[in-house]
C-alpha positions as CSV (number, residue, x, y, z in Angstrom):
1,X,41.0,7.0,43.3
2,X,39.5,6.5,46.7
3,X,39.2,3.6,48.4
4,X,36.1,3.1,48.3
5,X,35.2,4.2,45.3
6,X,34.5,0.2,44.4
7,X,30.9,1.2,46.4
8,X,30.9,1.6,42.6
9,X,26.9,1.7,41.5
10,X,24.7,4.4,43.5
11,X,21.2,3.1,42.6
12,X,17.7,4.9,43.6
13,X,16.6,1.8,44.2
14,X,13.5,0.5,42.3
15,X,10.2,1.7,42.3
16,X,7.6,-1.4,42.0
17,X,5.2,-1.5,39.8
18,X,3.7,-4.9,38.9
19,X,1.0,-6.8,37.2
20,X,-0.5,-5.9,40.4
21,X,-0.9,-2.4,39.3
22,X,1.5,0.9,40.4
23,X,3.1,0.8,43.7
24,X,2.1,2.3,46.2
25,X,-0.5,4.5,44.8
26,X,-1.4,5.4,48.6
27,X,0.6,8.0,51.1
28,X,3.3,5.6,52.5
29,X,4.9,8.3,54.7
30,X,4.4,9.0,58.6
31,X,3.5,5.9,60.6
32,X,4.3,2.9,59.5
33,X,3.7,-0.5,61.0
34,X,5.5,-4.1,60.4
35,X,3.3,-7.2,60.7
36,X,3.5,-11.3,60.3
37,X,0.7,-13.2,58.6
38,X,-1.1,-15.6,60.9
39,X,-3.3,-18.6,60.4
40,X,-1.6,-20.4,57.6
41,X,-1.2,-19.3,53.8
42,X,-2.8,-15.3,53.4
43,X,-3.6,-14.0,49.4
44,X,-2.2,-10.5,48.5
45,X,-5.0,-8.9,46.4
46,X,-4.9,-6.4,43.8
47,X,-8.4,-4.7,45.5
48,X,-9.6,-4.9,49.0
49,X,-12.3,-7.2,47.9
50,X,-12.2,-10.8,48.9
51,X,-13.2,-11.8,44.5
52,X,-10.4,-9.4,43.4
53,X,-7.2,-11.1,41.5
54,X,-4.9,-12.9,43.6
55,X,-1.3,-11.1,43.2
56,X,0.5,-13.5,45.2
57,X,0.2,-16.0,48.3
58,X,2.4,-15.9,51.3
59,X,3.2,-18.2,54.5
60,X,2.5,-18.5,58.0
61,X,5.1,-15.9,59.4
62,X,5.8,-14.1,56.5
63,X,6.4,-10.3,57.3
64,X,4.5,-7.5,55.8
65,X,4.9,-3.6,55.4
66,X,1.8,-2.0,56.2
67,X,0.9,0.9,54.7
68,X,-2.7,2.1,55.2
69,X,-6.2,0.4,56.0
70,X,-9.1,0.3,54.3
71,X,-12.2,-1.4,55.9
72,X,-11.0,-4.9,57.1
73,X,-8.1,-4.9,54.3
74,X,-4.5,-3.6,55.0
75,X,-2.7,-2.0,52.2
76,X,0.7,-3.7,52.2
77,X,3.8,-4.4,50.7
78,X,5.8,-7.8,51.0
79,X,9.3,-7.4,48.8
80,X,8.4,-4.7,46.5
81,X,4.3,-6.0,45.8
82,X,1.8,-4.3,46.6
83,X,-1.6,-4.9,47.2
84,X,-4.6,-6.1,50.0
85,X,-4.8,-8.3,53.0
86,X,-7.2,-9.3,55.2
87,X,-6.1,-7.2,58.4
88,X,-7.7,-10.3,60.8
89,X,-4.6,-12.7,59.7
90,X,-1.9,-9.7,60.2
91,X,-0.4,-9.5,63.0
92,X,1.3,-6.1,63.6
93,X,4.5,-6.0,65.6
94,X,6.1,-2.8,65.4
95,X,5.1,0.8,64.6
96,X,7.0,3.3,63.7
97,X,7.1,6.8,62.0
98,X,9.1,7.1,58.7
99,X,10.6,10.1,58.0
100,X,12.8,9.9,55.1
101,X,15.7,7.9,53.4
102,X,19.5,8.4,54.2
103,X,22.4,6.8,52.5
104,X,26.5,7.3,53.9
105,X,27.9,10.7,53.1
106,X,31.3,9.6,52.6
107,X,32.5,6.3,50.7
108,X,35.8,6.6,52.5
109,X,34.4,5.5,56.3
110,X,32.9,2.5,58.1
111,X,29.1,3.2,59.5
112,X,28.9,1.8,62.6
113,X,24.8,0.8,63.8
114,X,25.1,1.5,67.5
115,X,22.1,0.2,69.6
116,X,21.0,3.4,71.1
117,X,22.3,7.3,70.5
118,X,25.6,6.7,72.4
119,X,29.1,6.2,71.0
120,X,29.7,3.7,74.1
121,X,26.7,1.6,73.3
122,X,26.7,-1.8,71.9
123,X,27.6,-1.7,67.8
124,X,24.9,-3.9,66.2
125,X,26.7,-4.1,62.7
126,X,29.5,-2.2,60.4
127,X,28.3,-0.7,57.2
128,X,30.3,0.5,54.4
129,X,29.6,4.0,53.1
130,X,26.6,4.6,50.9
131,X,24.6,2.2,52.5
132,X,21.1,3.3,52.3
133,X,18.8,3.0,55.5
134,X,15.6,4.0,56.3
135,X,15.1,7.3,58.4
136,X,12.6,7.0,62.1
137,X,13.9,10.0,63.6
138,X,17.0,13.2,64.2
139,X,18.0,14.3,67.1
140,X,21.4,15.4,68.7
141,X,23.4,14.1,66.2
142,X,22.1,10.7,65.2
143,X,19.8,9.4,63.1
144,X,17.4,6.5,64.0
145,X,17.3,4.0,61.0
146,X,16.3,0.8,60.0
147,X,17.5,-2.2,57.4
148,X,15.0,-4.4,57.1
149,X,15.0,-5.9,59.6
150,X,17.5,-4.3,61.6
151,X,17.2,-1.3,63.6
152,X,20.1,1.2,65.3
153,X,21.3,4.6,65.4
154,X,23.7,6.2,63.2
155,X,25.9,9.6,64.5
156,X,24.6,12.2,62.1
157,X,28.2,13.6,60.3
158,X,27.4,9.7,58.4
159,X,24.6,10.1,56.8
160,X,22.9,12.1,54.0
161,X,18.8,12.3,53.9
162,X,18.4,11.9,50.0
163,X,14.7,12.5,48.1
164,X,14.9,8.7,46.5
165,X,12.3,6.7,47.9
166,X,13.8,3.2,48.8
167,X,10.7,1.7,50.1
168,X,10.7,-1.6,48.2
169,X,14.0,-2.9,49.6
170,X,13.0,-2.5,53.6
171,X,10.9,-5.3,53.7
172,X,12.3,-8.7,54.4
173,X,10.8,-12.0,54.8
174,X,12.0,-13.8,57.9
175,X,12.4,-17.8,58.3
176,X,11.8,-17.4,54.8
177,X,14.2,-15.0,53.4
178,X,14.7,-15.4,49.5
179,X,17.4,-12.7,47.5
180,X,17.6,-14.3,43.9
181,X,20.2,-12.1,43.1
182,X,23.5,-13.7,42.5
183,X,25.8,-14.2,46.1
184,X,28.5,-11.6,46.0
185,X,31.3,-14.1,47.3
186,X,34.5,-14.1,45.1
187,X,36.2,-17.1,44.1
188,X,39.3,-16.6,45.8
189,X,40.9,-19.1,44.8
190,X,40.4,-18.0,41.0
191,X,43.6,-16.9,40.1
192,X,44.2,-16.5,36.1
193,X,46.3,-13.5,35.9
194,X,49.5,-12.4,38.1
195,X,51.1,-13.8,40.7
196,X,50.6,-14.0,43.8
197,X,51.8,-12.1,46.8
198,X,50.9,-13.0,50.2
199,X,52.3,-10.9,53.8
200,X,50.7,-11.1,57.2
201,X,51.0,-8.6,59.8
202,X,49.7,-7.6,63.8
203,X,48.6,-4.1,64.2
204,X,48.2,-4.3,68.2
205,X,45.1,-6.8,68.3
206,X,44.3,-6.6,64.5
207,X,45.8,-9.5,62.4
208,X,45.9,-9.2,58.9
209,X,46.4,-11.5,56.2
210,X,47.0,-10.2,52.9
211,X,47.1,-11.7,49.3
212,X,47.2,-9.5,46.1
213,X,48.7,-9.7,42.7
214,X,51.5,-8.6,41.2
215,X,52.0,-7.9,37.9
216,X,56.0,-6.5,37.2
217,X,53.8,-3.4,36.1
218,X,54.9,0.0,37.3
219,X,51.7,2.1,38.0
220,X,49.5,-1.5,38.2
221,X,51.3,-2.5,40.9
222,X,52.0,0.7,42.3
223,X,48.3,0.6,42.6
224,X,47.3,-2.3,44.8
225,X,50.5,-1.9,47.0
226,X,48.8,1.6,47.3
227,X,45.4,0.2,47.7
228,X,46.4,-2.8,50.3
229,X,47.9,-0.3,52.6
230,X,44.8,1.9,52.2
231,X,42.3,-0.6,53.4
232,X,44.5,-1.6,56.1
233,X,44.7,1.9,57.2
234,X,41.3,2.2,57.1
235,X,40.0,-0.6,59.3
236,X,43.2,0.1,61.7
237,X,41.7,3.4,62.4
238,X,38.1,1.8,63.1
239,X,39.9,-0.9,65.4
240,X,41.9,1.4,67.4
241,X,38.6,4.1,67.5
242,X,36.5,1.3,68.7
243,X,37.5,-2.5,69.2
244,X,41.2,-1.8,70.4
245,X,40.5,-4.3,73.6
246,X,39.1,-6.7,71.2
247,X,40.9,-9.3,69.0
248,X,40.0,-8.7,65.5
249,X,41.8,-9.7,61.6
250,X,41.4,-8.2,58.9
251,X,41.9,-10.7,55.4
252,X,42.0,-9.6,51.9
253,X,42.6,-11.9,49.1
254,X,41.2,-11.7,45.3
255,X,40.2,-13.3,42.1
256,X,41.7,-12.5,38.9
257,X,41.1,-13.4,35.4
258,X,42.7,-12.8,31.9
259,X,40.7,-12.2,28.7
260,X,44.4,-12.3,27.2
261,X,47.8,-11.0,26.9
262,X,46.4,-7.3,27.0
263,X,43.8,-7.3,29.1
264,X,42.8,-8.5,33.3
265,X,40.8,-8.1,35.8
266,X,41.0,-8.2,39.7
267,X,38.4,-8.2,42.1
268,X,39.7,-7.2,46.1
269,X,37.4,-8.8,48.7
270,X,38.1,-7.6,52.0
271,X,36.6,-9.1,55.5
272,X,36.7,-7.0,58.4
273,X,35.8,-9.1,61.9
274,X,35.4,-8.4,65.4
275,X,35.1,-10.7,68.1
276,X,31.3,-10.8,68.8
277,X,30.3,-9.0,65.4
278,X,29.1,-10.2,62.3
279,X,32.0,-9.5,59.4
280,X,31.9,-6.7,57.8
281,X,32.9,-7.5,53.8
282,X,33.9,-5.5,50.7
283,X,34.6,-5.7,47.0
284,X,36.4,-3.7,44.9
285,X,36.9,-4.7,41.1
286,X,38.9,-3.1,38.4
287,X,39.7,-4.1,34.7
288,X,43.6,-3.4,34.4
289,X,45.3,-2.8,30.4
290,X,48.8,-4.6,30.8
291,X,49.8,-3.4,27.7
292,X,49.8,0.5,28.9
293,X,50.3,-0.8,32.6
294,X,47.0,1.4,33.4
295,X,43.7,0.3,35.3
296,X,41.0,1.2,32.9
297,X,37.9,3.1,33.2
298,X,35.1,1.0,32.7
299,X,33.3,2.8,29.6
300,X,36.0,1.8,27.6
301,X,34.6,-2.0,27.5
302,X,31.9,-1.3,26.1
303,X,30.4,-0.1,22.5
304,X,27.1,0.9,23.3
305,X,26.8,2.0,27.0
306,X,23.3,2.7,26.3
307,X,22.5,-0.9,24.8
308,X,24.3,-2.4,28.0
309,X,22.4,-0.1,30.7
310,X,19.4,-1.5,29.4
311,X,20.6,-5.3,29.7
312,X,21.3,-4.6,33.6
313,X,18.3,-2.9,34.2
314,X,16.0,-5.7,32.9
315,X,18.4,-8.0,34.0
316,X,18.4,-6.4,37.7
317,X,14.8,-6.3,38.0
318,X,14.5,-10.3,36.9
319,X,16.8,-11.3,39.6
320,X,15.5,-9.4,42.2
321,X,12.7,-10.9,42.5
322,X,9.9,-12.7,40.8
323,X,8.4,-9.4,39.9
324,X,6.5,-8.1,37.0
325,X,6.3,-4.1,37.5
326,X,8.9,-1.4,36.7
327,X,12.3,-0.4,37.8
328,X,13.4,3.0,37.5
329,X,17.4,3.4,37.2
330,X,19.1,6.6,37.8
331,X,19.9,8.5,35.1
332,X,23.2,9.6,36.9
333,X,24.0,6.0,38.1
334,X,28.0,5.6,37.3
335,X,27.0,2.7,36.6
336,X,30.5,1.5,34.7
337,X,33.2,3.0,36.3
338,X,33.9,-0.2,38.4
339,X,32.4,-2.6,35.8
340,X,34.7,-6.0,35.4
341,X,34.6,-8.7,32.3
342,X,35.6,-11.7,34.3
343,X,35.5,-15.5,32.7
344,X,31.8,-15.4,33.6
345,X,30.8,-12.4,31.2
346,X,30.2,-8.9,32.4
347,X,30.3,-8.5,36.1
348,X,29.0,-5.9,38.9
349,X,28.9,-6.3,42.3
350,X,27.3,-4.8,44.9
351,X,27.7,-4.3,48.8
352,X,25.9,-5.4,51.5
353,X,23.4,-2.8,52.4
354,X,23.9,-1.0,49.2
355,X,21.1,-2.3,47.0
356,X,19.5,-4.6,49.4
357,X,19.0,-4.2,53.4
358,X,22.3,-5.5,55.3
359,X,21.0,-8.9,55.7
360,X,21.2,-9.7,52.1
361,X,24.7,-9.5,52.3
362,X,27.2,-8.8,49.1
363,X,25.4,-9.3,45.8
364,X,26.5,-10.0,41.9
365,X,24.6,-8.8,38.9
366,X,26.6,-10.5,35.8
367,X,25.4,-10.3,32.3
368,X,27.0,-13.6,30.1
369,X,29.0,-13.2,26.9
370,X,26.0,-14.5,25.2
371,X,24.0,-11.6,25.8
372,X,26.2,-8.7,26.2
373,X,29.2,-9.5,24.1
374,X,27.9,-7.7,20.6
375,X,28.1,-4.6,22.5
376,X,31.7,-4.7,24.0
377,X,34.3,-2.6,22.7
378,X,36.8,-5.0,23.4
379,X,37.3,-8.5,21.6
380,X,38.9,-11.4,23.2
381,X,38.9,-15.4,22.7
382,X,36.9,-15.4,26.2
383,X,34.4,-13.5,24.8
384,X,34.1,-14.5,21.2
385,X,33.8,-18.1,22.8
386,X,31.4,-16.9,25.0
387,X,29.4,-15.1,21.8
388,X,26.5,-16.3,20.0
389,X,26.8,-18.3,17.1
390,X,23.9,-20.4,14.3
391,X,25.3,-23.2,12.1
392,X,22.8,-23.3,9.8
393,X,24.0,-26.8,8.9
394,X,22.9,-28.0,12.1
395,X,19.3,-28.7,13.6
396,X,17.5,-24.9,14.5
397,X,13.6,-24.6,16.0
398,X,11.8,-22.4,16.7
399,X,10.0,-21.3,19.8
400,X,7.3,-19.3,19.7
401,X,5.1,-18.3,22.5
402,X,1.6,-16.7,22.2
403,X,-0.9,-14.3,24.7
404,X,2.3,-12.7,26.9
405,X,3.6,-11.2,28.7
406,X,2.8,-13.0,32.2
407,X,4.7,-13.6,35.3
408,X,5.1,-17.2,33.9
409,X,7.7,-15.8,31.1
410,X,10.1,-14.7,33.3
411,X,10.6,-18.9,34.0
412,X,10.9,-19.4,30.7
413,X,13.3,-17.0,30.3
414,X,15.7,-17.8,32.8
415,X,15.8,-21.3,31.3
416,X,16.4,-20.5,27.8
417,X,19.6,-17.8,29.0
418,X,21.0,-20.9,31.0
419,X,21.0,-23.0,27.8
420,X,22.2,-20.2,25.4
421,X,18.9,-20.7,23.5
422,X,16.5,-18.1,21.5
423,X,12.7,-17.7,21.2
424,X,10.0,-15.3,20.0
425,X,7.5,-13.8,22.0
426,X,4.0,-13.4,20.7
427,X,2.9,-10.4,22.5
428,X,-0.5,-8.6,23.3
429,X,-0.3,-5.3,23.3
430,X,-3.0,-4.2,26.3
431,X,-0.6,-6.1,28.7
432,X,2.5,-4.4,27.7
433,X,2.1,-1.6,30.2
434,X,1.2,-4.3,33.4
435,X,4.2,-6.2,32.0
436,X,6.5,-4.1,30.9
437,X,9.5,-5.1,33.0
438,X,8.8,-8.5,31.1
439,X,9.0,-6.8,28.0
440,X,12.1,-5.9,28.7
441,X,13.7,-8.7,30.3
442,X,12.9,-10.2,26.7
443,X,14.7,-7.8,24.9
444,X,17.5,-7.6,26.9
445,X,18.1,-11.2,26.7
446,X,17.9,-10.7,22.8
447,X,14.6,-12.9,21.9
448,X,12.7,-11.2,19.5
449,X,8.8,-9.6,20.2
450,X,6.5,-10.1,17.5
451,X,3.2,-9.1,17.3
452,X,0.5,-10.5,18.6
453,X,-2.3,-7.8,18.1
454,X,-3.8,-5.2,20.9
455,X,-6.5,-6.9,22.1
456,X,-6.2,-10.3,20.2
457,X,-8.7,-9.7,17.6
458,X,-9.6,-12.5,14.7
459,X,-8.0,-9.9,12.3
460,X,-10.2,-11.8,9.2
461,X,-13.0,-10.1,10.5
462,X,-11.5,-6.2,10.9
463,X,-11.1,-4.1,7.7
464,X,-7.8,-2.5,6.9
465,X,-7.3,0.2,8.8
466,X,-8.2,-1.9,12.1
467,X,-6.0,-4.5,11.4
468,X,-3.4,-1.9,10.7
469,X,-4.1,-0.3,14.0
470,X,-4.2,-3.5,15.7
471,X,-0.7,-3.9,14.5
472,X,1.2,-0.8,14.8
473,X,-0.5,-0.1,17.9
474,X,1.4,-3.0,19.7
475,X,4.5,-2.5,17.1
476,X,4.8,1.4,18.7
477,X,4.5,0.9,22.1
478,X,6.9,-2.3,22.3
479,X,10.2,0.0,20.3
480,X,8.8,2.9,22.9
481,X,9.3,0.6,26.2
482,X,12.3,-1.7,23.9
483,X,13.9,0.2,21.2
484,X,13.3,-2.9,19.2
485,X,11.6,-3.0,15.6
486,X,8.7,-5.7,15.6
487,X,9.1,-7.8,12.2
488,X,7.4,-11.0,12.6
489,X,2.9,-10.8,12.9
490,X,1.4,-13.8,15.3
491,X,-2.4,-13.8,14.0
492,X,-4.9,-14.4,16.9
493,X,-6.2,-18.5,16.3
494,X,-4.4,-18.3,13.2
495,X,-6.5,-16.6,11.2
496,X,-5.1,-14.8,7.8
497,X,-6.6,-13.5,4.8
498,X,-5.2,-11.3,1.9
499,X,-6.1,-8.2,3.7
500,X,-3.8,-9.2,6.8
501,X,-0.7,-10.0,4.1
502,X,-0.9,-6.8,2.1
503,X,-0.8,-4.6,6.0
504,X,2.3,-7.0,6.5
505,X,3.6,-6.6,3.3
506,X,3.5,-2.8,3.8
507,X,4.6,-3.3,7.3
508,X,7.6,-4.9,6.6
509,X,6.3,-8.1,8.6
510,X,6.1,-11.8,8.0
511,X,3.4,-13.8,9.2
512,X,4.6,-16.8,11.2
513,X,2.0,-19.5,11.5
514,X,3.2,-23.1,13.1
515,X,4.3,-26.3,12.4
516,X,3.7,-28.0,15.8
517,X,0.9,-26.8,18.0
518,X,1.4,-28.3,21.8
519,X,-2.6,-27.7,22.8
520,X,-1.1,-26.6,25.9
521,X,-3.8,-23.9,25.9
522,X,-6.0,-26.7,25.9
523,X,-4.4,-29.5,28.0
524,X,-3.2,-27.2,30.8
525,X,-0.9,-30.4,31.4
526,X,3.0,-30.4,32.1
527,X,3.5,-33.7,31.0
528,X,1.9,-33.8,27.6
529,X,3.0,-30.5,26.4
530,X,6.2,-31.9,27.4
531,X,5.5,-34.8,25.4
532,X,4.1,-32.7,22.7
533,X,7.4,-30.5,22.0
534,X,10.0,-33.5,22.5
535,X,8.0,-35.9,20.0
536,X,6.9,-33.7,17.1
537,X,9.8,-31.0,16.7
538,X,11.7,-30.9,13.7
539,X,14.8,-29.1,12.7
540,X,13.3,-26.0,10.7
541,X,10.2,-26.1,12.4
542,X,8.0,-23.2,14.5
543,X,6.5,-24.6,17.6
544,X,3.6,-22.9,19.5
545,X,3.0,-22.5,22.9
546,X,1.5,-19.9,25.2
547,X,3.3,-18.1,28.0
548,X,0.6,-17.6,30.5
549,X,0.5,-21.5,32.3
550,X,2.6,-22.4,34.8
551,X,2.2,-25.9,33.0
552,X,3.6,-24.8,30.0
553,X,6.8,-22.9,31.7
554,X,6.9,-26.3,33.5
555,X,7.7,-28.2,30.3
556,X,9.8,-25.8,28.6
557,X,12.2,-25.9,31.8
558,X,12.1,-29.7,31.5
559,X,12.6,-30.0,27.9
560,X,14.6,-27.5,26.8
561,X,18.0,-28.9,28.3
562,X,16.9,-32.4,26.9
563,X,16.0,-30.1,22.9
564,X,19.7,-28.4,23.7
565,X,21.7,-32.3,24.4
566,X,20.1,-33.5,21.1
567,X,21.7,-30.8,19.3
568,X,18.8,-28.6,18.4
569,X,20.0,-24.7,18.4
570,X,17.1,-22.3,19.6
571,X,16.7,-19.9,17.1
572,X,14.0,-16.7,17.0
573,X,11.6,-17.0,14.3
574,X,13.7,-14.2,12.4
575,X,17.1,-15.8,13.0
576,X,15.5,-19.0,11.6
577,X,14.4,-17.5,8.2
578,X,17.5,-15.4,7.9
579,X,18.7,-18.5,6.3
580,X,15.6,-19.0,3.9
581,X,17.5,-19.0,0.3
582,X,14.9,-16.0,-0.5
583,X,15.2,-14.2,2.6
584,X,12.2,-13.8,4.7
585,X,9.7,-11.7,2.7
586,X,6.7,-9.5,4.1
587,X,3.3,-10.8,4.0
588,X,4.3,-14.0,3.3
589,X,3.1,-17.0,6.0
590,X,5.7,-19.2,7.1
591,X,5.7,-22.6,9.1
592,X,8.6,-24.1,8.5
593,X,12.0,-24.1,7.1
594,X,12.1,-26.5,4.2
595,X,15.4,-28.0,3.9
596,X,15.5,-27.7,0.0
597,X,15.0,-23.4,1.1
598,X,18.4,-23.4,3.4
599,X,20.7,-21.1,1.8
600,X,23.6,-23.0,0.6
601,X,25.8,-20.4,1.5
């Protein structure tokens, strides 16, 4: 194994495509220009028209890729959106021609940024291999690049130009700079499995400062002794090359944790520093079987590599940013080879420059035990614990939110994973396309999508055959984009008739109606939806709400914890009447969960 094979996910990183429509739908090659919005606050548009929809609004000195012009509009991009500015409150700062992408040719060297084409020049940062950069121009062996906002030269025999388009991740918003992905730090201190071993060393004017663990295991421990002296090998050789005038240290220390007797898992974190250069850090994580003393590949967690590739892709392009559009994985992303299950659930980290320009520093993508531990091929008290589990004896409710997917659901969904709670979706079908990351963020987090109609029609006024279009229309499209079965039928203002039943009946779908209605379609007020959903909610009960407000997500994110500490378990509308003593039976309309129709057993 190489050492740094722990570079462990290759992404062809994202392609945007939001609410805001694909992106970028104009030629973003050749020149290229970097601006700053002046004059206050500046609206992104979906159209260069000053009436179009507002995509997003952005800060006095907020920097902006600029594309293309059209009229008095820019075309830009700010963090993977797309859209239209007024070119009068842009400022542009830089221009420059883009000629490609590159990314390190070797995962075994450290890619040094020099400040002009000479290997004498001033070295602006350290790089691990396969970090991506943009490509400015080629020329006697080095590469001009930039990383966000960062720019340098690379000596050629480092890089290879690839045909992925990165242009989403150059862009970087200065004196503002947001990455909601997880930090990348290690606990260090989190020591669960192994003991410690701890050595310290001068290599001329390198220090080092080792920890590791040991385990008593043959090949295990053959294998970070092996590893340790690898890395300090490896930075030795970029010292001497480079720095050897310079006083430098190299420290490596680790996290571990236990699952149980069998199996561990170690993550390496390695900080490289030079006097007068910002540290250059790495990760490398393995999951280790002490029973056959072996260090596992990472496709043997896991039952349905499929099932989790889809969690981390929604999941990836949640915490990214607060985006709406698509994200493209590759298909031949080794994507668990280096995957960890840590006390946290399961983990993959990422380093700086990899996924994100250098700036960003290291970041984590970790999918809980709560979502991802059904599909684990391994079974362990730390992720049983971690599982899902309804007591039907205790207090369930049901959320249920109409009109979606927006922007807004993303909110809601972040607040119900934190909590370990449940809820359906009500969804309309002719957003599914603008929205579809959405979509997916709410499968992978394992709420359920119901159907709302295609184009929220009063379905007592359609005949048959439209209602049944109206239905399966939305119910294709979301297992196309999901791979999830839609089984539960929203009805537009909550109109039903015996025509809508018998399409459910033969559709396999149940109708769910509501017990509480919040109005907050009506009120458009935080406070007394709040008020609303705290007051009238009963165990058994469906609640409904509507994704689209801000107002609303405001009150879910302030009730929910308050729902959770009263002992209320947030069920799906299906996981709710899983427990009706008669099952839940198509075409039948259902608001609440009578406690005399609780299965007894």
């Amino acid at each position: 194994m190489k050492l740094y094979r722990f570079c462990a996910v290759f992404l062809a990183i994202l392609l945007f495509m939001g609410s805001f429509g694909a992106a970028p739908a104009e030629d973003t090659s050749g020149i290229r220009r970097i601006g700053r919005i002046t004059g206050g606050s500046l609206r992104m548009r979906e159209k260069p028209e000053s009436d179009a929809e507002v995509i997003a609004s952005y800060s006095n000195g907020t920097q902006v890729n600029i594309y293309g012009s059209s009229g008095s509009w820019y075309y830009v991009e700010i963090n993977g959106r797309y859209g239209y500015m007024l070119s009068k409150y842009v400022e542009t700062s830089l221009e420059y021609t883009h000629a490609g992408w590159a990314i390190g040719s070797s995962p075994d060297r450290i890619i040094n940024l020099f400040s002009s084409p000479d290997p004498s020049s001033d070295i602006l940062r350290k790089c691990v291999g396969e970090t991506r950069f943009e490509v400015l121009d080629q020329s006697n062996g080095w590469i001009h690049v930039r990383s966000g906002l960062l720019f340098g030269y690379v000596q050629e025999d480092n890089l290879r130009m690839t045909d992925t388009d990165y242009s989403a991740v150059t862009c970087l918003t200065e004196g503002e700079m947001k990455f909601t992905l997880e930090a990348g730090q290690v606990r260090t201190n989190w020591h669960r499995a192994g003991s410690q071993k701890s050595l310290s060393t001068s290599i001329g004017n390198l220090a080092c400062t080792i920890r590791y663990p040991v385990f008593v295991l043959g090949r295990i421990d053959a294998f970070f002794s092996s590893r340790i002296h690898e890395i300090m090998d490896f930075v030795s050789q970029d010292h001497t090359q480079y720095h050897s005038d310079k006083h430098a240290a190299l420290d490596i220390s680790y996290s571990s944790s236990k699952l149980n007797d069998r199996y561990a898992s170690v993550t390496l974190l390695s900080v490289y520093t030079v006097d007068g250069l910002s540290p250059l850090s790495f990760i490398h994580s393995c999951m280790l079987d002490l029973e056959e003393d072996i260090i596992m590949d990472g496709t043997a967690l896991l039952a349905d590599p499929d099932a989790v590739r889809f969690q981390y892709d929604a999941k990836y392009s949640r915490v990214f940013g607060n985006m709406t559009g698509g994200y493209v994985s590759p298909q031949d992303l080794d994507l668990f080879s280096h995957a960890v299950l840590d006390e946290n659930g399961l983990s993959f980290y990422f380093q700086a420059g990899e996924i994100l320009p250098l700036d960003a520093g290291m970041q984590k993508i970790t999918l809980p035990y709560l979502q991802c531990s059904s599909v684990l091929a391994i079974s362990t008290p730390l992720i049983s614990d971690g599982a899902r589990q309804i007591d039907p004896e205790k207090p369930m409710l049901a959320l249920t939110f109409d009109d979606g997917p927006s922007a807004e659901t993303l909110r809601i969904l972040d607040v119900l994973e934190k909590y370990g709670g449940r809820a359906t979706f009500c969804v309309v079908g002719n957003r599914l396309n603008a929205f579809s990351n959405v979509l997916k963020c709410i499968a992978a987090q394992d709420n359920e999508i119901a159907c709302h109609t295609w184009s929220h029609q009063k379905l007592t006024e359609l005949s048959v055959k439209q209602i049944q279009s109206q239905l399966t229309r939305v119910n294709d499209l979301v297992f196309e984009l999901t791979g999830k079965q839609v089984k539960v039928l929203r009805c537009p203002y909550g109109s039903f008739n015996s025509r809508v039943k018998k399409v459910c009946a033969d559709l396999g779908m149940i109708i769910a109606s509501w017990k509480v209605d919040t109005l907050d379609w009506s009120t458009r007020n935080t406070s007394k939806t709040y008020r609303s959903l705290i007051r009238e909610s009963r165990s058994g009960y469906i609640v409904l709400m509507h994704d689209l407000y801000a107002t609303t997500a405001d009150a879910v994110i302030k009730a929910i914890p308050e729902l959770v500490e009263q002992g209320y378990q947030l069920v799906t509308v299906s996981e709710l009447f899983a427990y009706h003593k008669d099952g839940a039976v198509p075409g039948t309309v259902y608001m609440r969960l009578d406690p005399e129709n609780l299965a007894t057993e």
